[in-house]
N, C-alpha and C positions, 0 to 999 in steps of 0.2 A: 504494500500500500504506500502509496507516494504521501509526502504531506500535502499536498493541496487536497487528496483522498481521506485523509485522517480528519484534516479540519471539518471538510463535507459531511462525513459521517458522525464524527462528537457533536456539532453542531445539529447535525437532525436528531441521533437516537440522543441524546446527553445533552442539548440544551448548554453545551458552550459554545463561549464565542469564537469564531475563527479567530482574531487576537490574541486568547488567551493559549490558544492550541499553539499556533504562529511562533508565538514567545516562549514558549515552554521547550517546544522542537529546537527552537535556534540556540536557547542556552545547553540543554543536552547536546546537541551536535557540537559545540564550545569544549562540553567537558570530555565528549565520549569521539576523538576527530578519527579516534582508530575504528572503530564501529559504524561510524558513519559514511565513511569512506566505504568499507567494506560493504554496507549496506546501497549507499549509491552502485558500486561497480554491479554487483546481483540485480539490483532494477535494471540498471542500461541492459545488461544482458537479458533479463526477463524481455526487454523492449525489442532487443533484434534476434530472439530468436523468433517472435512474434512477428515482426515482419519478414523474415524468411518461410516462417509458416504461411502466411499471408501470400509471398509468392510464391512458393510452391501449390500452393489451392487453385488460384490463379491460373498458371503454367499449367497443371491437368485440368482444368473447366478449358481451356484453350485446345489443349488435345482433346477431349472428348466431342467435344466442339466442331471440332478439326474433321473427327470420325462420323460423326453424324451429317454430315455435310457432303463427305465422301461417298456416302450411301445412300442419300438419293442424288 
């Protein structure tokens, strides 16, 4: 969950304010820079293997595509 995902969600199910979520994250990221890091690098990679998923999905709807088209 990214932080702008944390604050969306405290704020609807918990009734805090994106601010207090905001400020809370950016002091912890302050004290924890080895974790957070660590935690950025796993989202960027959560993020492109989901766009390689995305083109890979992609690339076969095109081949199948491709097939059906061949056939008539």
């Amino acid at each position: 969950m990214t932080k702008e995902e944390c604050m969306e969600a405290l704020s609807k199910h918990a009734n805090i304010k994106p601010v207090i979520t905001s400020t809370v994250w950016n002091e912890l990221a302050k004290e924890n820079k080895e974790f957070f890091e660590a935690y950025a690098q796993s989202i960027n990679k959560q993020d492109a293997m989901s766009e390689e998923e995305t083109s890979q999905l992609i690339r076969s709807m095109i081949r199948e595509s491709s097939k059906h088209s061949d056939d008539n």
